[in-house]
Each structure stands twice: as C-alpha cells, then as structure tokens.
MARTIVEX-548488 format. One line per field, with one value per residue (C-alpha): residue in three letters; x negated, y, z negated; residue number from 1. Coordinates in steps of 0.02 Angstrom, whole numbers, padded with zeros to 5 digits, always signed. Layout:
// residues N
type: [Ala,...]
u: [X,...]
v: [Y,...]
w: [Z,...]
seq: [NUM,...]
END
This chain:
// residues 322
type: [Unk,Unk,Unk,Unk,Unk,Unk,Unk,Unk,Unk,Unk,Unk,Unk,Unk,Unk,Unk,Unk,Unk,Unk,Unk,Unk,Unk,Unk,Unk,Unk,Unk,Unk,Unk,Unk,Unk,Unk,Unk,Unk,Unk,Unk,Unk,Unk,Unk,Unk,Unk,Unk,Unk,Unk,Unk,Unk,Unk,Unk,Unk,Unk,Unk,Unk,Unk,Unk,Unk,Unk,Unk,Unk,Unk,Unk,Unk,Unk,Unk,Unk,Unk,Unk,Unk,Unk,Unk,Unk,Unk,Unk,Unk,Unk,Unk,Unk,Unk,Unk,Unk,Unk,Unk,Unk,Unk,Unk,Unk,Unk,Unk,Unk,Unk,Unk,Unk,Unk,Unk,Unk,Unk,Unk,Unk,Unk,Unk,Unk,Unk,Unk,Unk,Unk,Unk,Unk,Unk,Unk,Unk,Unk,Unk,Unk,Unk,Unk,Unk,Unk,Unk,Unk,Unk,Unk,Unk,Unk,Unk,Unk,Unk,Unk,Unk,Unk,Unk,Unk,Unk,Unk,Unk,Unk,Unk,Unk,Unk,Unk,Unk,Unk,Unk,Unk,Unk,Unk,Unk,Unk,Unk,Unk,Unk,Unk,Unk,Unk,Unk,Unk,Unk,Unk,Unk,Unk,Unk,Unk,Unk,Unk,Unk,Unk,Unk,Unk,Unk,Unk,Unk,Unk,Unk,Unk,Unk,Unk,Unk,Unk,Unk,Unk,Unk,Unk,Unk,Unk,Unk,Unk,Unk,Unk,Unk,Unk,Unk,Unk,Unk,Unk,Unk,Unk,Unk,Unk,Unk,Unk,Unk,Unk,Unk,Unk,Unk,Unk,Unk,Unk,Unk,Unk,Unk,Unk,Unk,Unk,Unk,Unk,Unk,Unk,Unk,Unk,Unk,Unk,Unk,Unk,Unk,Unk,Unk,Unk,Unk,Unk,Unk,Unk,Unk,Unk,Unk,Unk,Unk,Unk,Unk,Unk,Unk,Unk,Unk,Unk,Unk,Unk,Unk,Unk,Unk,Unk,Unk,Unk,Unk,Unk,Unk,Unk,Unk,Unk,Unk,Unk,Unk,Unk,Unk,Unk,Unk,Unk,Unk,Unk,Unk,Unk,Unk,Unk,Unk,Unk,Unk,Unk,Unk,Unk,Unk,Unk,Unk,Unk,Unk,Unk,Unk,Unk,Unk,Unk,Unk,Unk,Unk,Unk,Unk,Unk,Unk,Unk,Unk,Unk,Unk,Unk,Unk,Unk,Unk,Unk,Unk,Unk,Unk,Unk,Unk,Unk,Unk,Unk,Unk,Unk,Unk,Unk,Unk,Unk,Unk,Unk,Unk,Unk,Unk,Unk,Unk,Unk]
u: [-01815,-01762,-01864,-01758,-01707,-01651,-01571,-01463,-01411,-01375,-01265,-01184,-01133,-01068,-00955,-00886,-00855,-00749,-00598,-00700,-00851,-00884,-01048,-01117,-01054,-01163,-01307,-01301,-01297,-01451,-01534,-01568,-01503,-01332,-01426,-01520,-01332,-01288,-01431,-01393,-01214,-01269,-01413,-01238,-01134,-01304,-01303,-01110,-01019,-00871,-00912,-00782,-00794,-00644,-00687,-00648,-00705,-00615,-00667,-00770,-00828,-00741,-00783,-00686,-00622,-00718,-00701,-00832,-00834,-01003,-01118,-01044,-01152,-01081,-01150,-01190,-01008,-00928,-01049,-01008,-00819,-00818,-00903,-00770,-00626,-00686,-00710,-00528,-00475,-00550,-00450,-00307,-00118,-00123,-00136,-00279,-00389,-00480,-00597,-00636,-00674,-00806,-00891,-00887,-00941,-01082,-01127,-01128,-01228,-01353,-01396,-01356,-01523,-01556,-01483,-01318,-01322,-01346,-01208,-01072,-01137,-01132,-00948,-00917,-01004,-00929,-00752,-00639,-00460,-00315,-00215,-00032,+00100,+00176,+00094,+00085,+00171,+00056,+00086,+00055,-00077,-00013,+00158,+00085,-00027,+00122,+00237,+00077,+00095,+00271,+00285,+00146,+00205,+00404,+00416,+00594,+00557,+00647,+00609,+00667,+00702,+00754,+00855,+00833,+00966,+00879,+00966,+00892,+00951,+00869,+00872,+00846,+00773,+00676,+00502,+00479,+00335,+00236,+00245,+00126,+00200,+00107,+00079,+00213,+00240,+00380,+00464,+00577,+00684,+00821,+00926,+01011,+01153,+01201,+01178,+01086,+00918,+00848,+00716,+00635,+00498,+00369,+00338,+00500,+00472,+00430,+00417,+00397,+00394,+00419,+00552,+00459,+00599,+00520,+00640,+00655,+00619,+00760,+00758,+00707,+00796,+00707,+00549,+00470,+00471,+00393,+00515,+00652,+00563,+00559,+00753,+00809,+00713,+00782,+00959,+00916,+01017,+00985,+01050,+01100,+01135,+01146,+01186,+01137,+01190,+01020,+01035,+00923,+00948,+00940,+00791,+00691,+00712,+00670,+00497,+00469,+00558,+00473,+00621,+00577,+00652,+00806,+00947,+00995,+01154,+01198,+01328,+01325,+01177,+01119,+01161,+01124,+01158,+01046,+01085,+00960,+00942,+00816,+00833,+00775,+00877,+00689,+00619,+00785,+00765,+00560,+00617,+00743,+00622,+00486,+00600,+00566,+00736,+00906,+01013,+01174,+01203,+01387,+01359,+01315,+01369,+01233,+01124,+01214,+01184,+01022,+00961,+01072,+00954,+00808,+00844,+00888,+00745,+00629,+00734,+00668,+00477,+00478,+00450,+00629,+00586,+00576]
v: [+00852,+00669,+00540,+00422,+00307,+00398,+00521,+00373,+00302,+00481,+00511,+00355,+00384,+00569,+00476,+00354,+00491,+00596,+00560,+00646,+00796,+00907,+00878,+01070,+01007,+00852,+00951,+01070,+00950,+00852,+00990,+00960,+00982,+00922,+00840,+00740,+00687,+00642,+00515,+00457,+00431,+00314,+00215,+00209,+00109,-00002,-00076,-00107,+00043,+00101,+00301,+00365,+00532,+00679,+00799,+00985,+01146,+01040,+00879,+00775,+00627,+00482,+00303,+00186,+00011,-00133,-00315,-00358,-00273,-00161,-00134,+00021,+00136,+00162,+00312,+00266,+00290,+00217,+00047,+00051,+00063,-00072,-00191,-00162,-00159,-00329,-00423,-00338,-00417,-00579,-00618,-00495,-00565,-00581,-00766,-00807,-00683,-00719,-00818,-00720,-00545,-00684,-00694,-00526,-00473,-00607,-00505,-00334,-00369,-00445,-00291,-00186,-00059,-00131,+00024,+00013,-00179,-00118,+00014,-00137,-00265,-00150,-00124,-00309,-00354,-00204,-00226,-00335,-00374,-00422,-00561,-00541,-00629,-00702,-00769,-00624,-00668,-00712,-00613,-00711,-00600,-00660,-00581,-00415,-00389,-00435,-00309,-00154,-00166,-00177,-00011,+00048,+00026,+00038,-00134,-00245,-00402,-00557,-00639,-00778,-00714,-00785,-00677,-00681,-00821,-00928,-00882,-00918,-00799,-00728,-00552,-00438,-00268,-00099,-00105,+00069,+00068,-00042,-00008,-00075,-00051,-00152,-00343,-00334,-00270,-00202,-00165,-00019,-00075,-00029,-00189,-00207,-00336,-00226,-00061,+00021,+00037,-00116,-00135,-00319,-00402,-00462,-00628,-00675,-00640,-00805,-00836,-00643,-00626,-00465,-00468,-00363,-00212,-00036,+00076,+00264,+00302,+00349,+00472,+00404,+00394,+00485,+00591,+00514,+00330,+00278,+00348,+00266,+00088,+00116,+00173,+00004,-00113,-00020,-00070,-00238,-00404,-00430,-00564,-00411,-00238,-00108,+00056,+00194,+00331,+00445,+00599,+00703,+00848,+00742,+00853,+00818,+00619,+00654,+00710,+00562,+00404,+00318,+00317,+00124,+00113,+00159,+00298,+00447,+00545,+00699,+00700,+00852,+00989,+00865,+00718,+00600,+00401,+00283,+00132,+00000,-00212,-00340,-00542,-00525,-00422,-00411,-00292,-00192,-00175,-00131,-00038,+00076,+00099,+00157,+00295,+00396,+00480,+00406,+00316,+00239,+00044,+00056,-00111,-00261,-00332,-00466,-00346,-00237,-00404,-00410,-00240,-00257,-00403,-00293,-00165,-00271,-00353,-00192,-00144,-00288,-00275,-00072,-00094,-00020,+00148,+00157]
w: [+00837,+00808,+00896,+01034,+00925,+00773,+00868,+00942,+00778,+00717,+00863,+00858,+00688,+00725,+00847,+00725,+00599,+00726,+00848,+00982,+00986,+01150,+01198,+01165,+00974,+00972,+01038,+00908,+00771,+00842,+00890,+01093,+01271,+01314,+01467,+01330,+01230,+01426,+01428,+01260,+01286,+01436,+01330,+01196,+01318,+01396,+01197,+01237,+01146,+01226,+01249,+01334,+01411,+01488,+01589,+01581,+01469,+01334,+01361,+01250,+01214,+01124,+01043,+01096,+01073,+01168,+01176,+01075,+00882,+00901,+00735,+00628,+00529,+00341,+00220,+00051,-00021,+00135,+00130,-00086,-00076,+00097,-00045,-00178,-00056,-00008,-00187,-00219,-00058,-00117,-00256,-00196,-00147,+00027,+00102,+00212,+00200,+00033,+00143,+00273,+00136,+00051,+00208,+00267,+00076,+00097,+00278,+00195,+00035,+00121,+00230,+00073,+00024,-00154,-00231,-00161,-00199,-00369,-00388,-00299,-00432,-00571,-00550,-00509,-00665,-00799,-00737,-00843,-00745,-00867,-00797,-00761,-00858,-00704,-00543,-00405,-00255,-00095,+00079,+00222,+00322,+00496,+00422,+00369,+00516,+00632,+00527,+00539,+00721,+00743,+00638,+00729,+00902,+00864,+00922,+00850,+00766,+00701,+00549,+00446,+00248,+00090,-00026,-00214,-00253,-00111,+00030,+00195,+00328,+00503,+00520,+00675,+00627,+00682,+00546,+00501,+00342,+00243,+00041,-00068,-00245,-00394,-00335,-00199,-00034,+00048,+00221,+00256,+00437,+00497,+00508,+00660,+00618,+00471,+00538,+00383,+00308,+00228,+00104,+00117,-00005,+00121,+00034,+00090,+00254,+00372,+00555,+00580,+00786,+00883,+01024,+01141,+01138,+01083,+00984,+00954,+00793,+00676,+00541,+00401,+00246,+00122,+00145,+00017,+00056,-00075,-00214,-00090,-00101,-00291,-00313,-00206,-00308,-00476,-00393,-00315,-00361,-00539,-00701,-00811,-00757,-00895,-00924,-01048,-01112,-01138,-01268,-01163,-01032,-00838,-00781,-00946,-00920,-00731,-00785,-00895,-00836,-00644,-00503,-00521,-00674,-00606,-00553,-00668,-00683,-00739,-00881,-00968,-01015,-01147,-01082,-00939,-00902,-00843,-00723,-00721,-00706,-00744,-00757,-00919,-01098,-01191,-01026,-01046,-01218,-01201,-01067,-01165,-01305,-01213,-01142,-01301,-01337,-01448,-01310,-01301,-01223,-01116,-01043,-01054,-01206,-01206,-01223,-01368,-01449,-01413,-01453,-01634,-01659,-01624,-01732,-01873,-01876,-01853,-02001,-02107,-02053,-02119,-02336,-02436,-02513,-02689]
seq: [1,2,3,4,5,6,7,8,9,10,11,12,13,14,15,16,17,18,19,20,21,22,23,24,25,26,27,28,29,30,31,32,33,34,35,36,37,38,39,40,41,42,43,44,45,46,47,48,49,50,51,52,53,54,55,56,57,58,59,60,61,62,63,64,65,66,67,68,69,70,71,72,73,74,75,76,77,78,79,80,81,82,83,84,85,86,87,88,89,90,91,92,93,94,95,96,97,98,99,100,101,102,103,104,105,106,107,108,109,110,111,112,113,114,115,116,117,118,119,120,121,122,123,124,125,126,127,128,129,130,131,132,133,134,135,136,137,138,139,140,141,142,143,144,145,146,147,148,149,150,151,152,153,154,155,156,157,158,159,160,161,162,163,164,165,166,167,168,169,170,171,172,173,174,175,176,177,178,179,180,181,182,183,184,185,186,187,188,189,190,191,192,193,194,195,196,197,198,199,200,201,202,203,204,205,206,207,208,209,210,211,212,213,214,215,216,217,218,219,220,221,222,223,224,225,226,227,228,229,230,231,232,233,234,235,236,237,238,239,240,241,242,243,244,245,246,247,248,249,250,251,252,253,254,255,256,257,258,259,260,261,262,263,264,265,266,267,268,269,270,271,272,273,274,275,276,277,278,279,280,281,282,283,284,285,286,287,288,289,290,291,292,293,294,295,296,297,298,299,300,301,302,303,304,305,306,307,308,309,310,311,312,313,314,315,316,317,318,319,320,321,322]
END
C-alpha cells in the first residue's frame, strides 16, 4: 500500500488523467478503502485543488477548475513533448507568446529529471529547421484566443479585416473552427452581412471583440473542414488564374494532387481539368510539373508563354543525340 503522501500524488494524477473516476475505481487502483480516497479527496482540496464530487450510484469525482492554476503532474512523454511544444511555440508564428513559452520552458527544464532534460535537448540540438522563402505571417494571440472561445462557446464576434488587395472592412460573423494549415491560420464563420460561409486568414483579423449574442450552431459546410479550408484558398483572389487540361482519369489525379492545389473536373474517362491560381506563373508552372502526367494550359496566355519558355530552355540543357 502507498504511504500518505505518494498515494496523494498518485491520486492526484489519476484525476488529471480522467474527466472523472467513481470512488470504488480510485480505490481499486490504489489499493485501499474508499473511506481512505474520501480523506484524500479532502487533504486534495486543503492544498487548494478543486475536487469536485456528485452524488449518486453514478457519481464520481471530478477535477476541477480553481482560481489559482494548481501544480500538474506530467509522465515522462507528457513532460518531453510539453518541452518541445514550447521551443516550437518559441519561435512559432503567433504574436506575443514567444516570451511567455521561454519562461515557462525555463520553469519546466529546471524541474526536468536529468534524463528527460536529456531526451528535450537532444532533439533541440539534432534538429535542423529550413527557413522559409518568405516571412510567415504573425497571429496576434489576443486574436486567436478570443476566436477559440468564441467557437467554443458559439458566441458572434466583430472584427476588423483586411482583404488581399488591402481592403479594410468590419465584418460581423458566427466563428465556427480554427484551421491551422502550414504557417497560417484560418477561420471558418458564418458571415452574417453576407449570409454564407466565410473562410478568413487570421492575420488579417484586428480588433476581434465578441458581441455577447450566442448562436445555434449551423450545419457546417463540409464534414471535412479541413479539405474545405484547403479548396477556398485554392480559389481565393489571385494575379493569374489558370486552367489545365490533365491527360489522366479524375479519380487517378484525386489520389495524387492535395485539394489545396485546387478543384478538379471530370471531362471524360481519360481526362480531367484543373482550376487553380497563384500570384506568381513560376509556382504554376512548378506546380503543373510536379503533377506528373502530360497536361494541357487553356488559360492564361501569360503563362503559355511562360511554360514555352520553360520547355525551350529544358530543351537546350538535355545534350542533341548523335
């Protein structure tokens, strides 16, 4: 049998590992009386964790959320992948919290066994990061946080946004999910002034405030939100939008082509056509090549141009057969 003080830690993390445990449950995993989990439960809340307790054949008990944050007790892997999350978080692309994951890093290593500290540095240490091309965009954490609970609690907001040209509108809208997709973030709302779904990129967003009105949920429009975030980016307000005719069944290209990309259409059993944009005619072109199967460009004729280019000068770089 565990001794007083072990037993409380052990119980304590039990709690923290479930919603909530009957007490016969957390007497049979620490092996005494469920007078004795009584008395513990009670020592639990003297230390100032919020045990809270329903009565009833299925009642149970229940950690709850205080005013003050109470220590937590991490396995191994839980305390190791805190670490990382953190030093990702550090150096990550949301605004204002960079800071605050140093110090909480600084907090966690410190109390770190010396063979987790190893396993954390190890990983900090062998892992080489390749620098994007571009800048990522920075997420104001006030933003996000106020945009998790308004999808949380089904609460409307009002926010400020700027549209890709520079556009500075307000919009009034019902935040449904959070996508994280590459560097960027996105919001899925319902926009109320338009009456139709609306897929925002949060770094836009400014002077995000909820209204106070709660809202019953709508259906949302795909099942897979994700895929749905992907397919409205693919279609979002580009420089150059192209199309291609692809020499390859539609369920075949479906397989190997990401719903970012862009939107396929059936044409015929061999045949399909691809609608995509970019600001840029060289990530159409890569784009296109890396697609794998002989294609067609419809449209536009800058980049018809541009791919003749290509090809003429891949042309020249391959040796004339003798």
């Amino acid at each position: 049998m565990l001794e007083t003080s072990a037993r409380l830690l052990r119980l304590l993390s039990l709690l923290q590992a479930r919603r909530e445990w009957t007490g016969a449950e957390l007497a049979g995993r620490l092996d005494v009386s469920t007078r004795t989990i009584r008395n513990d439960i009670d020592k639990l809340r003297s230390l100032g964790y919020p045990v809270n307790a329903s009565p009833g054949v299925s009642g149970g008990y229940q950690l709850g959320a205080g005013a003050d944050l109470p220590p937590l007790l991490l396995d191994d892997d839980e305390a190791v992948a805190v670490a990382v999350g953190l030093r990702t978080a550090a150096t990550g692309t949301v605004a204002g919290i960079e800071e605050t994951s140093v110090r909480a890093l600084a907090k966690l290593e410190q109390v770190l066994p010396s063979r987790l500290r190893r396993r954390v540095n190890a990983m900090h240490t062998q892992t080489v990061s390749i620098p994007y091309d571009t800048p990522a965009p920075t997420v104001d954490s006030d933003v996000l946080a106020t945009l998790s609970l308004a999808c949380r609690d089904h609460e409307r907001t009002r926010f400020g946004y700027r549209s890709h040209n520079g556009t500075e509108t307000s919009r009034a809208a019902e935040p449904y999910r959070l996508v994280r997709w590459g560097r960027r973030w996105y919001l899925v709302a319902w926009d109320l002034d338009r009456q139709d779904w609306r897929t925002f990129r949060v770094d836009r967003i400014a002077t995000c405030t909820p209204v106070g009105a709660r809202f019953s949920p709508r259906e949302l429009p795909d099942e897979d939100i994700a895929a749905y975030v992907a397919r409205q980016v693919s279609v979002a307000p580009r420089r150059f939008h192209a199309t291609f005719l692809l020499h390859t069944p539609l369920e075949a290209m479906q397989e190997r082509l990401n719903a970012a990309v862009g939107t396929l259409e059936h044409v015929d059993e061999h045949t399909c056509r691809l609608r995509t944009a970019n600001d840029s005619l060289e990530q159409l072109a890569l784009t296109i090549g890396l697609a794998g199967v002989d294609f067609e460009v419809v449209e536009p004729p800058e980049l018809v141009a541009h791919i003749q280019a290509l090809a003429d000068r891949y042309r020249r770089a391959v040796p004339a057969s003798t």
